[in-house]
N, C-alpha and C positions, 0 to 999 in steps of 0.2 A: 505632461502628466507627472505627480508626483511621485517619489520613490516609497516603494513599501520596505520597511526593514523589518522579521522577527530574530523574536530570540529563542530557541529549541527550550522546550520545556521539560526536555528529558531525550533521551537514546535509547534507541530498540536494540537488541542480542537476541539472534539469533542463530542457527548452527550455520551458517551460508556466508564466508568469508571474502566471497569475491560477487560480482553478476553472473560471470558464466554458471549455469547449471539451477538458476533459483527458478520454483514452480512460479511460473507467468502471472498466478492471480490466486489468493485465498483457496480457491472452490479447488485447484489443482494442489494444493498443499495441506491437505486434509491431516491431521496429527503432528504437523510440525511443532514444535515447543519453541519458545521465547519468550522473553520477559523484557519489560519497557521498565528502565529507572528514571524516576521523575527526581524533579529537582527538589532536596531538602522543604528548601522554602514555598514551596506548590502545594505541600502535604493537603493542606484542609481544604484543597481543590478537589481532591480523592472518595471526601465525605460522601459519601449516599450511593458511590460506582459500585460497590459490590452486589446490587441487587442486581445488576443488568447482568444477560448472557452473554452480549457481543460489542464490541466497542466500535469505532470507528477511527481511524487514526488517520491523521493529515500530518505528511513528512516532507523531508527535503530530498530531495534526492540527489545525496551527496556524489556521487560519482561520472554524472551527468555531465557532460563539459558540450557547452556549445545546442544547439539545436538543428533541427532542419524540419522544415512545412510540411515536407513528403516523406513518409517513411514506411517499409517494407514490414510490419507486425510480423511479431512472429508466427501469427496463424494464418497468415498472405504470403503469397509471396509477387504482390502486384500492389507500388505504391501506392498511399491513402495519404490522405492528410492528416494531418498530427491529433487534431482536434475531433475524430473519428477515429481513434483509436486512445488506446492506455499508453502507449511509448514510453520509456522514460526522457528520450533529447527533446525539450518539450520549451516555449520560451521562459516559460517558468516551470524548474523542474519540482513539483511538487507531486507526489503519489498520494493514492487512500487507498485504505486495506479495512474490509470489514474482519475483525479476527474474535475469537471466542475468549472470552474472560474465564480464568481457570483459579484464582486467587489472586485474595493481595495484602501486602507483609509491607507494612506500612508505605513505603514510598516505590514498592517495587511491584509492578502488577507481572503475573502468571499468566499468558497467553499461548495461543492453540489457532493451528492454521496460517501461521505465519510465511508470507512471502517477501520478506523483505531480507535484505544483506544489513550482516551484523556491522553494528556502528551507525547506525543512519540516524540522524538527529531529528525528533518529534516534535513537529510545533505545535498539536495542539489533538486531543483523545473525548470521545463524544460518544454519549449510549447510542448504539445502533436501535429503533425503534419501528421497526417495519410496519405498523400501524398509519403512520406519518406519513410516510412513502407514496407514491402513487402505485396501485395495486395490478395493473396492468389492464388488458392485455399489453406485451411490448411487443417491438418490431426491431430485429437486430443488426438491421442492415447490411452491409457486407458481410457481416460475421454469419448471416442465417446460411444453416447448413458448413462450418467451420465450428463452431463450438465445438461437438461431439470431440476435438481433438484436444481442448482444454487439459485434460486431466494429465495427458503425458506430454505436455510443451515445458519444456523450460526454454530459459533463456539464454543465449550465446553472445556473441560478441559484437553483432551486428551497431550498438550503440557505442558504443567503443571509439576514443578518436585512434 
């Protein structure tokens, strides 16, 4: 199989300097502030995003080092597979974060709800369109009856080598 390489099309900031202590997912980071600086030369990539409320962002998850198959969620505490769950030691460590579009000043977008650690390099930002989506009903798996604990999870050390 061939090698995929990107190249970060900008860096999220956010208030969250380290992993320990970042809200788990969006929906638990409800008012968080940050801003995505995109790259100079992307600008007219940007044309038409201000109409949308929510964006979607697919990043690297720079801090990541290594993987493993089975991992402890932080809303378990009885291993899963990696691929049933968000984890970040993942074999590709890439995250997605649905976040609120708050403005944007020319090459810098205004975001809200942010769960991510500042500096994480963006590969690529997409109108959230929940029309598109499949509408459900869903089935949450493991997670059914664990959610309710979403809102006060953060995150520890647990991925950490």
């Amino acid at each position: 199989m061939e090698t995929v390489t990107y190249r970060p099309i900008g860096v999220i900031h956010s208030p969250f300097r380290e992993a320990e202590n970042v809200p788990i997912q969006p929906a638990a980071a409800a008012g968080v502030e940050g801003r995505i600086e995109i790259r100079p030369e992307l600008i007219d990539g940007l044309k038409d995003l201000e109409g949308f409320s929510h964006l979607v962002l697919i990043y690297h998850l720079h801090l990541s080092r290594g993987y493993s198959l089975l991992v402890e969620p932080f809303l378990d505490d009885e291993p899963r597979g990696v691929f049933a769950t968000r984890a970040p030691r993942r074999p590709n460590p890439i995250g997605l974060s649905v976040v609120r579009l708050v403005a944007i000043d020319s090459t810098t977008l205004r975001i809200r709800d942010v769960d991510i650690v500042d500096g994480t390099p963006l590969l690529d930002v997409k109108p959230h369109i929940p029309e598109v989506d499949p509408q459900g009903p869903y089935s949450l798996g493991w997670l059914a009856g664990k959610i309710g604990k979403l809102a006060a999870a953060r995150s520890d050390d647990r991925f950490e080598d």
